[in-house]
C-alpha positions in Angstrom: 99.2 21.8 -26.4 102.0 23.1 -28.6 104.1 19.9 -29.5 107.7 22.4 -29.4 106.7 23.2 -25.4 109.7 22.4 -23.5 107.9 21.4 -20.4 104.2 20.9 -21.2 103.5 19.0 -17.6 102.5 20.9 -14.3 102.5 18.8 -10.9 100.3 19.8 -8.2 101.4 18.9 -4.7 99.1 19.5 -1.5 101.7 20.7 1.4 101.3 21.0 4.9 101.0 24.9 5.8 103.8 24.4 7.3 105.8 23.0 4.6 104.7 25.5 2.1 105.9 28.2 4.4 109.2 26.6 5.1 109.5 26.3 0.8 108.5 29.5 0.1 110.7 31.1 3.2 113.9 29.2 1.5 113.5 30.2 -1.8 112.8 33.9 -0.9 116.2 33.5 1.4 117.8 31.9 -1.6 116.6 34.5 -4.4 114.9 31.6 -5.9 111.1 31.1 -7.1 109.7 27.9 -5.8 109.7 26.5 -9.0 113.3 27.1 -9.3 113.6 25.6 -6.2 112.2 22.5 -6.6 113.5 21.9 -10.4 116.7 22.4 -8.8 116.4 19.9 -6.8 114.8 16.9 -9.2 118.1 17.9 -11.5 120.4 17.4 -8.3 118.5 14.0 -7.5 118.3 12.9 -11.3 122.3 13.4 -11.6 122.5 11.9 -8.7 120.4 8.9 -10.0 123.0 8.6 -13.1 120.6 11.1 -15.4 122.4 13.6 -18.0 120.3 16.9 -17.5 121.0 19.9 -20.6 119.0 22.4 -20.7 118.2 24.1 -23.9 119.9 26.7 -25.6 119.8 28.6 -28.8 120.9 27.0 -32.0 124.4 28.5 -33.0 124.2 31.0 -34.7 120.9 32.3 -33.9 121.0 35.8 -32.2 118.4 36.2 -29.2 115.3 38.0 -29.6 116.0 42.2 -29.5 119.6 41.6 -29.8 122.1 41.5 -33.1 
C-alpha cells in the first residue's frame, strides 16, 4: 500500500436488509454516496467527541490538475 494514501483502511459492516435500504434510501434523498454518508457522520461524532477534523487540501500555490 502506497504510504501517501490518505485513507488506506476500508471497514466492512454486515447490515440488516433493512438497514441497508434505509442507508442507501437517505443518502440517495440526500444527494449523498453512502460513504459520504457515513464519513459524515464519524466527523460529526468525532467533533462532537472534542476531535479537530481538516481535510486535505492542495499546497499553496500548487494549481489543480488541468487547470493554470
Amino acid at each position: 500500500m502506497n504510504p501517501k494514501r490518505f485513507r488506506p483502511k476500508l471497514i466492512h459492516v454486515y447490515l440488516h436488509p433493512k438497514e441497508d435500504q434505509f442507508i442507501r434510501e437517505y443518502a440517495e434523498r440526500n444527494y449523498l454516496s453512502v460513504s459520504e454518508l457515513i464519513r459524515g457522520w464519524i466527523h460529526k461524532v468525532m467533533k462532537r467527541e472534542g476531535y479537530e477534523i481538516t481535510e486535505p487540501s492542495l499546497p499553496e500555490g500548487k494549481p489543480k490538475k488541468g487547470g493554470t
